[in-house]
PDB file of N, H, CA, C and O in Angstrom:
ATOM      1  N   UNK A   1       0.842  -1.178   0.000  1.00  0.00           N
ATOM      2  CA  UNK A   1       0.000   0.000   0.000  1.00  0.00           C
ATOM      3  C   UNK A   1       0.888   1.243   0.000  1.00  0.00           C
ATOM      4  O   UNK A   1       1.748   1.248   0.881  1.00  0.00           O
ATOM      5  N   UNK A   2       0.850   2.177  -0.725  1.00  0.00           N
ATOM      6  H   UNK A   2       0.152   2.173  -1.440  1.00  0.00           H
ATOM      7  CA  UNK A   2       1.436   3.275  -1.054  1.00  0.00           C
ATOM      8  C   UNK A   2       0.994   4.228   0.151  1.00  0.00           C
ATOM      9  O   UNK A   2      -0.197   4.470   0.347  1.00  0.00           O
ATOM     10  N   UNK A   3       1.939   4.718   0.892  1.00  0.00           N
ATOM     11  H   UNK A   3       2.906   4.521   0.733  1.00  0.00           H
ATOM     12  CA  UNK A   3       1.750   5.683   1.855  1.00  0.00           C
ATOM     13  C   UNK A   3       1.508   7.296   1.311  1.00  0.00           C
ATOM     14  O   UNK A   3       1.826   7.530   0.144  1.00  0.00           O
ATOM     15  N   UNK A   4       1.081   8.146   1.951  1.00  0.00           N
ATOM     16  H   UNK A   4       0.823   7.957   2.898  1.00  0.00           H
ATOM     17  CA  UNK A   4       0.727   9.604   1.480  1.00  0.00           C
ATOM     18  C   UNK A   4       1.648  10.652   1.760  1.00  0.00           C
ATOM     19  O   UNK A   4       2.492   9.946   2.310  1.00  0.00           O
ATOM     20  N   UNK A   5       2.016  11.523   1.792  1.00  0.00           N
ATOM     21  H   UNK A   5       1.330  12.097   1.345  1.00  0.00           H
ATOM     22  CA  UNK A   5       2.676  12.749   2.846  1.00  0.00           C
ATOM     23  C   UNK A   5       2.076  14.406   2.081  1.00  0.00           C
ATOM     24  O   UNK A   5       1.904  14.845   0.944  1.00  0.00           O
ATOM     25  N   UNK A   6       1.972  14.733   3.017  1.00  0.00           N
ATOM     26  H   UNK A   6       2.112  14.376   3.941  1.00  0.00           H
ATOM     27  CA  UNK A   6       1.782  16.145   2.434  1.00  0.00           C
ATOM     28  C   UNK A   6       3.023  17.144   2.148  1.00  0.00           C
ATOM     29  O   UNK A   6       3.851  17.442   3.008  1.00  0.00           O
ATOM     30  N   UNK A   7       3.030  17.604   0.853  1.00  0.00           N
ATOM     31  H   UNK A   7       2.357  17.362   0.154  1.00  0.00           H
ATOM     32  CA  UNK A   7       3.573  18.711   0.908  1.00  0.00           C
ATOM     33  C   UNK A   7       3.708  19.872   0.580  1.00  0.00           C
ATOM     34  O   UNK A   7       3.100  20.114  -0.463  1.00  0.00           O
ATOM     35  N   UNK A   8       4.367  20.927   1.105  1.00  0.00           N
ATOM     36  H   UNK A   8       4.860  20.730   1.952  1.00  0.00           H
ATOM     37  CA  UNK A   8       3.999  21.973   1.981  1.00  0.00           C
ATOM     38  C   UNK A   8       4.777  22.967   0.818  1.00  0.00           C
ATOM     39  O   UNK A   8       5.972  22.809   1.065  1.00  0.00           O
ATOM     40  N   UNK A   9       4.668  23.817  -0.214  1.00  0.00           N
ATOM     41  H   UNK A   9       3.697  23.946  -0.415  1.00  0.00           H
ATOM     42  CA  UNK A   9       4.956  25.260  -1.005  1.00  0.00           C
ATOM     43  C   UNK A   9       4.707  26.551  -0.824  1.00  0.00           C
ATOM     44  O   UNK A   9       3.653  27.095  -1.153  1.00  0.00           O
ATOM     45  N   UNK A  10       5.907  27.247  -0.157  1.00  0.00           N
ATOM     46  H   UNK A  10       6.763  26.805   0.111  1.00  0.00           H
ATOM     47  CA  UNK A  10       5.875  28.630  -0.171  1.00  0.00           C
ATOM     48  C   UNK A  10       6.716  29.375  -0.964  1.00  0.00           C
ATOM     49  O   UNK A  10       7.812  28.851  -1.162  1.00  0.00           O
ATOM     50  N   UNK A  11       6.503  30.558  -1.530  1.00  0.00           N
ATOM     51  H   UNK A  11       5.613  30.984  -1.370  1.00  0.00           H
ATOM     52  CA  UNK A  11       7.064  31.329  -2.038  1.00  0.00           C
ATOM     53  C   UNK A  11       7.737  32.213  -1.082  1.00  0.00           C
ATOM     54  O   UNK A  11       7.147  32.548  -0.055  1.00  0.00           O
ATOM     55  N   UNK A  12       9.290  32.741  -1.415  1.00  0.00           N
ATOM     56  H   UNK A  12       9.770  32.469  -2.249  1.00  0.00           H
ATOM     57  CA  UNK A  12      10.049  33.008  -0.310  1.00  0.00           C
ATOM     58  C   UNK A  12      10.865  34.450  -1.538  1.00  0.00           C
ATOM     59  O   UNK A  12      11.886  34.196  -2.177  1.00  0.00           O
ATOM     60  N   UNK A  13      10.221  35.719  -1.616  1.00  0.00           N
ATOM     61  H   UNK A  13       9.392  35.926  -1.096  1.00  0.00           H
ATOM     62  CA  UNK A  13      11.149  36.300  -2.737  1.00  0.00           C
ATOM     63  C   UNK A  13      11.298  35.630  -4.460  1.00  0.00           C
ATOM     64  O   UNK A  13      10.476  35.697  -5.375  1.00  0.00           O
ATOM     65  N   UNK A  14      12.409  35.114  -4.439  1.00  0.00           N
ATOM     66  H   UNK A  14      13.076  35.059  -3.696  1.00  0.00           H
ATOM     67  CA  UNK A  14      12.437  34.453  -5.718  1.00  0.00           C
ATOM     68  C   UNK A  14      12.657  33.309  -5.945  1.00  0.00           C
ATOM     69  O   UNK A  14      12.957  32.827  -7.037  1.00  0.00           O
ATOM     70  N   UNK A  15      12.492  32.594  -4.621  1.00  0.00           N
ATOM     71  H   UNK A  15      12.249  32.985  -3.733  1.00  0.00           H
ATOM     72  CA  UNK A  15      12.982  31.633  -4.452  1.00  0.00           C
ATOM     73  C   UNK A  15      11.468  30.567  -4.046  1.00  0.00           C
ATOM     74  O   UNK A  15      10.643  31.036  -3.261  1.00  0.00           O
ATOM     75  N   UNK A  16      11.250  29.212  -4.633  1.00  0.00           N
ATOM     76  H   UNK A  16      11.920  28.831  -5.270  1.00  0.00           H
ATOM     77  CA  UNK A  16      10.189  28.577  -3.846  1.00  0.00           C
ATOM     78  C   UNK A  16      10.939  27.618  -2.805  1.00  0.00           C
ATOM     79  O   UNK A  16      12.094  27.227  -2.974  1.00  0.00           O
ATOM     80  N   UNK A  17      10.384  27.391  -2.046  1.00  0.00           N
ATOM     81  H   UNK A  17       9.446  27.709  -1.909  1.00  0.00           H
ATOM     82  CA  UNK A  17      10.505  26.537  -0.638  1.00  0.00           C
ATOM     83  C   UNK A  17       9.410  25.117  -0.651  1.00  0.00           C
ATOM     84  O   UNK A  17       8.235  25.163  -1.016  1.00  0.00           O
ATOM     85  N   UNK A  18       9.924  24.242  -0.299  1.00  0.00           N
ATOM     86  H   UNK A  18      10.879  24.204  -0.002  1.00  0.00           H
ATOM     87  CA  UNK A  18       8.970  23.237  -0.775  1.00  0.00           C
ATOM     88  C   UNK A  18       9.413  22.075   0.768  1.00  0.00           C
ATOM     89  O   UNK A  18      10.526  21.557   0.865  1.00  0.00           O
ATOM     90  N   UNK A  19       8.518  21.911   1.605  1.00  0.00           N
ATOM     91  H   UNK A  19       7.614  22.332   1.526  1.00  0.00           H
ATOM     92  CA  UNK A  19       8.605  20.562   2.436  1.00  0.00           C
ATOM     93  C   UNK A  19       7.906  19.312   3.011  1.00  0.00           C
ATOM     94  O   UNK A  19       6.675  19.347   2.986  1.00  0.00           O
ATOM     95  N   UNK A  20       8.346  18.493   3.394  1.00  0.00           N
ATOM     96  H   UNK A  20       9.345  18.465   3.414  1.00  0.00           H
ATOM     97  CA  UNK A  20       7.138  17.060   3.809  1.00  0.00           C
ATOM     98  C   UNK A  20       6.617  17.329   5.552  1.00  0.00           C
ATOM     99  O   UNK A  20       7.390  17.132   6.490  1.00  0.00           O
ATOM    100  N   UNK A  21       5.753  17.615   5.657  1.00  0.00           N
ATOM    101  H   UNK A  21       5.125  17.775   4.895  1.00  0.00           H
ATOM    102  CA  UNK A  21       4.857  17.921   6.511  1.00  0.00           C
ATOM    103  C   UNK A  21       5.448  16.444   7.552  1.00  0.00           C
ATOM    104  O   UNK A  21       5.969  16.783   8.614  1.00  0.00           O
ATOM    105  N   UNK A  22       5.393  15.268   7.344  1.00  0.00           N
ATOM    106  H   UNK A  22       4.969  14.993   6.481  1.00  0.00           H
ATOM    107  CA  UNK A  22       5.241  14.170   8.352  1.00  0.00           C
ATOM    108  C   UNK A  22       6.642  13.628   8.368  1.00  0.00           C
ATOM    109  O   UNK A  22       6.718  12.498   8.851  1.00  0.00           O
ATOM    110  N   UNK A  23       8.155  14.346   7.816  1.00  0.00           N
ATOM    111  H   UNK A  23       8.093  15.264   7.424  1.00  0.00           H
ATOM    112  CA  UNK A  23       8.827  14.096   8.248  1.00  0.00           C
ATOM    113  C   UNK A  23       9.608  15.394   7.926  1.00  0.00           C
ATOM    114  O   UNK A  23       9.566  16.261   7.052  1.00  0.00           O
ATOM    115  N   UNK A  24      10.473  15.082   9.235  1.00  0.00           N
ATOM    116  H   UNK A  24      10.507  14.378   9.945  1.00  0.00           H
ATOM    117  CA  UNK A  24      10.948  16.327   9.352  1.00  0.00           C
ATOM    118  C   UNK A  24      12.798  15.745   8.114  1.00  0.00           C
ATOM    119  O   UNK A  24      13.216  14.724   7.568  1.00  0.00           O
ATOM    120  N   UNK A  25      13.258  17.227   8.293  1.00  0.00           N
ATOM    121  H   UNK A  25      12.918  18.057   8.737  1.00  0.00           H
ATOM    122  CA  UNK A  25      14.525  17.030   7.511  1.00  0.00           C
ATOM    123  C   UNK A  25      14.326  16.936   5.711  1.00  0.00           C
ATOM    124  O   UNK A  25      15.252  17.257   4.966  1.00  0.00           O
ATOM    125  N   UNK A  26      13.095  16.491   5.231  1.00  0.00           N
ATOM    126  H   UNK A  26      12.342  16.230   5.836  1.00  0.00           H
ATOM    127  CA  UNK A  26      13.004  16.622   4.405  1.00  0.00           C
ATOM    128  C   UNK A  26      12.332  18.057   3.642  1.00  0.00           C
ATOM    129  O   UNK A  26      11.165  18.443   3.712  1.00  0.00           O
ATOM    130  N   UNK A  27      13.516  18.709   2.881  1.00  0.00           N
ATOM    131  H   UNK A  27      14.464  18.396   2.824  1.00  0.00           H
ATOM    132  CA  UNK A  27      13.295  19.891   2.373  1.00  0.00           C
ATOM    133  C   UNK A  27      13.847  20.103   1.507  1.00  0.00           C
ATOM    134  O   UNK A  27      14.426  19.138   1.009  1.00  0.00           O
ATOM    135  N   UNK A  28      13.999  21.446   0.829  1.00  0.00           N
ATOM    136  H   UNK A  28      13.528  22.230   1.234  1.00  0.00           H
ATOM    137  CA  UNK A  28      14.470  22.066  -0.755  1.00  0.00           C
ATOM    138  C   UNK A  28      13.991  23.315  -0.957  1.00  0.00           C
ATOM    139  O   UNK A  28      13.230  23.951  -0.229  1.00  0.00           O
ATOM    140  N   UNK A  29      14.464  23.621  -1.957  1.00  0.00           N
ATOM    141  H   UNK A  29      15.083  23.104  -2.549  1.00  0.00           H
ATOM    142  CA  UNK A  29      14.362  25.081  -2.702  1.00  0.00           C
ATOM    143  C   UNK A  29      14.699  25.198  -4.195  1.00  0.00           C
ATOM    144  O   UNK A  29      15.600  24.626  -4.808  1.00  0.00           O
ATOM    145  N   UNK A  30      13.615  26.215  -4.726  1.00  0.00           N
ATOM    146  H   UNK A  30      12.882  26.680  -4.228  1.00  0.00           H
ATOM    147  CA  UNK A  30      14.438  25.898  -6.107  1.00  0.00           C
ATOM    148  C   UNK A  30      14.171  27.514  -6.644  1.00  0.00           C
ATOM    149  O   UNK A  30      13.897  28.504  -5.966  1.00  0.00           O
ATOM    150  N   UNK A  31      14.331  27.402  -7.916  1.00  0.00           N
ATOM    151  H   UNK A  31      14.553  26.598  -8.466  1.00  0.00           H
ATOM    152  CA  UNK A  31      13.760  28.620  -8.954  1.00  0.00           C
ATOM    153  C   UNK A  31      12.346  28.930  -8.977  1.00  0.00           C
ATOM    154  O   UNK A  31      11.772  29.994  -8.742  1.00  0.00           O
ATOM    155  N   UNK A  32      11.778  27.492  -9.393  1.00  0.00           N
ATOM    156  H   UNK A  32      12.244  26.628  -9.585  1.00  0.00           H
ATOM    157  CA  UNK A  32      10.247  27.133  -9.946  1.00  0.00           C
ATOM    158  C   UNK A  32      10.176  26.226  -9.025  1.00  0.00           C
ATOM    159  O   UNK A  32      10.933  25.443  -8.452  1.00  0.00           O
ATOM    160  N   UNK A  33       8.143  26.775  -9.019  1.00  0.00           N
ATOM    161  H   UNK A  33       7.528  27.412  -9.484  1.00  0.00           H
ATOM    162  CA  UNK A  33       7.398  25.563  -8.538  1.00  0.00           C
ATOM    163  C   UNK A  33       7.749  24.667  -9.258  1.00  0.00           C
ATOM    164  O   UNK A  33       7.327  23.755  -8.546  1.00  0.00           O
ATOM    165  N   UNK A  34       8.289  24.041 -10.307  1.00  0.00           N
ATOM    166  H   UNK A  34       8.631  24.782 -10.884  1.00  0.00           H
ATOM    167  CA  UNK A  34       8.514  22.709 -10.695  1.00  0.00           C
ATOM    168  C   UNK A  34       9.691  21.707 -10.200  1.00  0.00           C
ATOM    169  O   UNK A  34       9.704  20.523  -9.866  1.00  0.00           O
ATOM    170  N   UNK A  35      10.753  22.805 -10.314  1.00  0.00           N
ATOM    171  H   UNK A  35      10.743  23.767 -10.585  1.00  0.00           H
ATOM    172  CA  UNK A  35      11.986  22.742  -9.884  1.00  0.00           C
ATOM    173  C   UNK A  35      11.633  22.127  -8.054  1.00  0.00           C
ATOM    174  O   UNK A  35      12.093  21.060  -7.647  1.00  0.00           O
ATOM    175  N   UNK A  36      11.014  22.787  -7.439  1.00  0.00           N
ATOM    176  H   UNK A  36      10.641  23.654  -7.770  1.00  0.00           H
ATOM    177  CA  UNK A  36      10.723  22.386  -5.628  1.00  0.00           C
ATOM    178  C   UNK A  36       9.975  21.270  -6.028  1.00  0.00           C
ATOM    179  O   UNK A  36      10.168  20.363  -5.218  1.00  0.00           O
ATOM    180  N   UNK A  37       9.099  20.893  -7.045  1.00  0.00           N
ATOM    181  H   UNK A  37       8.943  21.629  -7.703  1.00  0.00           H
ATOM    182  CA  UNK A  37       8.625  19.132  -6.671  1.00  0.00           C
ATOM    183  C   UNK A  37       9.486  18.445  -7.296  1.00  0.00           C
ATOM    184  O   UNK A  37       9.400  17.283  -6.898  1.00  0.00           O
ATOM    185  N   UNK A  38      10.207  18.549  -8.004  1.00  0.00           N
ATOM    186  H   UNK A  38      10.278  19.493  -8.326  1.00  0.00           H
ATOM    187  CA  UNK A  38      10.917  17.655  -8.350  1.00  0.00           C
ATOM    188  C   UNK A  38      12.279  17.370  -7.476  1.00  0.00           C
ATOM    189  O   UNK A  38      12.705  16.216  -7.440  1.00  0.00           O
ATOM    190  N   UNK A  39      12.832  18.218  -6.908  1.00  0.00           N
ATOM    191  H   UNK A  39      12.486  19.156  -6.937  1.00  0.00           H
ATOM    192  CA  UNK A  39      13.592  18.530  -5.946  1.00  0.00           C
ATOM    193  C   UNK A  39      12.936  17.267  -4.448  1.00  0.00           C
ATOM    194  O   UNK A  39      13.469  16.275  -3.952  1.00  0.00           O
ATOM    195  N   UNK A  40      11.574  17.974  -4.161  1.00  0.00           N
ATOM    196  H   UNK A  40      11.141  18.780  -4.563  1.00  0.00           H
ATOM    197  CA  UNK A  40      11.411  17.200  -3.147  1.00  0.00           C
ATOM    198  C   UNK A  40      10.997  16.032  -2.875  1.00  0.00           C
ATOM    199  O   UNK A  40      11.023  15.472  -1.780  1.00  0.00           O
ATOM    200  N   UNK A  41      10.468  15.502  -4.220  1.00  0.00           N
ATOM    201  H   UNK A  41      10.446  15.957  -5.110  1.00  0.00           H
ATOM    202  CA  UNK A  41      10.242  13.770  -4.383  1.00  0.00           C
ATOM    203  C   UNK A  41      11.397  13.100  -4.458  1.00  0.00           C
ATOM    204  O   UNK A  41      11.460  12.032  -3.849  1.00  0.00           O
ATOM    205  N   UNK A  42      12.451  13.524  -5.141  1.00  0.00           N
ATOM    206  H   UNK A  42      12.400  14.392  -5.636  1.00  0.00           H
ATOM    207  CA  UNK A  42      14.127  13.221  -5.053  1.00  0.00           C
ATOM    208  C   UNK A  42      14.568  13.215  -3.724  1.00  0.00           C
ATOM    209  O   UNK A  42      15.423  12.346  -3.549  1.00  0.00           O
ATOM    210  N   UNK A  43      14.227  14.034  -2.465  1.00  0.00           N
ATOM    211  H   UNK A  43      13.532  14.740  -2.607  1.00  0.00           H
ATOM    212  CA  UNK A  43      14.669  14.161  -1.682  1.00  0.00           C
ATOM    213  C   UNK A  43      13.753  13.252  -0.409  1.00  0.00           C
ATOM    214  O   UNK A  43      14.271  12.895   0.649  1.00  0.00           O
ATOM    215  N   UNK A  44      12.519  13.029  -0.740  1.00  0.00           N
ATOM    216  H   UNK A  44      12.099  13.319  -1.599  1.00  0.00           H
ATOM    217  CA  UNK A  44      11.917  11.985   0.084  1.00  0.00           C
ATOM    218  C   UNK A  44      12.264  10.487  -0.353  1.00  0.00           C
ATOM    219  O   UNK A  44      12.160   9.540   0.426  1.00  0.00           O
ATOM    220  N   UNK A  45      12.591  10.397  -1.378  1.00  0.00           N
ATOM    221  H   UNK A  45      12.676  11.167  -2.011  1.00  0.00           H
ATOM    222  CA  UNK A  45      12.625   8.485  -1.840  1.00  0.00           C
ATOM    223  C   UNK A  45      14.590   8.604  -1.270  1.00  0.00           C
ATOM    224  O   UNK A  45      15.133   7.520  -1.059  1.00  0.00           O
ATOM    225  N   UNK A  46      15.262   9.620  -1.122  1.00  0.00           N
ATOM    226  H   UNK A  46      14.820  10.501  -1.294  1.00  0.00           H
ATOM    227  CA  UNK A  46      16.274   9.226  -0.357  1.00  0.00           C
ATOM    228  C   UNK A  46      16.532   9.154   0.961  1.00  0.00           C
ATOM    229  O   UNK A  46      17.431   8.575   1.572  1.00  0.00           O
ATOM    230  N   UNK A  47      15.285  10.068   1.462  1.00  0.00           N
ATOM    231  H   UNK A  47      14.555  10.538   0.966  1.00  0.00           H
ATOM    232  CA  UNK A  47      15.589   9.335   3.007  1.00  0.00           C
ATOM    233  C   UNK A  47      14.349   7.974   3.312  1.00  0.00           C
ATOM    234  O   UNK A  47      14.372   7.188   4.259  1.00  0.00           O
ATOM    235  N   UNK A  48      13.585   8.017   2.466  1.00  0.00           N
ATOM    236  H   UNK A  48      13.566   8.656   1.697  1.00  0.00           H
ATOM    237  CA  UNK A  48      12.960   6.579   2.357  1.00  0.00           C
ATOM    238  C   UNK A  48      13.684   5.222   1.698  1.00  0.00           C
ATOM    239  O   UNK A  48      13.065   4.158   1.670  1.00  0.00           O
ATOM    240  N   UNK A  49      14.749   5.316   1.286  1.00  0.00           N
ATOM    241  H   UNK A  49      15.251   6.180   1.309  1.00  0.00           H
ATOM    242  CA  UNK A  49      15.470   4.597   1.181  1.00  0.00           C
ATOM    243  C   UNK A  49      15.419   4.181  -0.497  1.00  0.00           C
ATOM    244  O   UNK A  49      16.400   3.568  -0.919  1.00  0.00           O
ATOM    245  N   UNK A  50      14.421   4.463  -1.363  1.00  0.00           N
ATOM    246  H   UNK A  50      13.624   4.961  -1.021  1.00  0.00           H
ATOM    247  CA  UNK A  50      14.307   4.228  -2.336  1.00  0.00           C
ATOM    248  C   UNK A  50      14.712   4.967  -3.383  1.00  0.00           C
ATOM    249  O   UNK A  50      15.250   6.061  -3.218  1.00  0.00           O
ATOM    250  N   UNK A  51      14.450   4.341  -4.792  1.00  0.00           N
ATOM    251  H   UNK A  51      14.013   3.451  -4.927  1.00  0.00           H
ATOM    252  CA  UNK A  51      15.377   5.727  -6.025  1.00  0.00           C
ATOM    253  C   UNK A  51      14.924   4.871  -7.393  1.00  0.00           C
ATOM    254  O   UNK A  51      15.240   5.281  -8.510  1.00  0.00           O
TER     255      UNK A  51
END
């Protein structure tokens, strides 16, 4: 069963901010809103152990 997490996009200046609500440590930043999800699905399947 595929687990859920929320995550969390703010705009910060010029910069977006992007994080996982149910674990901490997982975060990023990018240019673009595209750039922060792609950033932060990369960055959850590595502390989930997967890739």
């Amino acid at each position: 069963m595929a687990k859920q997490f929320t995550a969390i996009y703010k705009k910060s200046g010029k910069w977006y901010l992007g994080w996982v609500e149910e674990i901490p440590g997982v975060n990023t930043q990018g240019k673009t809103l595209q750039e922060v999800k792609e950033n932060l699905k990369e960055a959850l399947l590595l502390i989930l152990g997967r890739s």
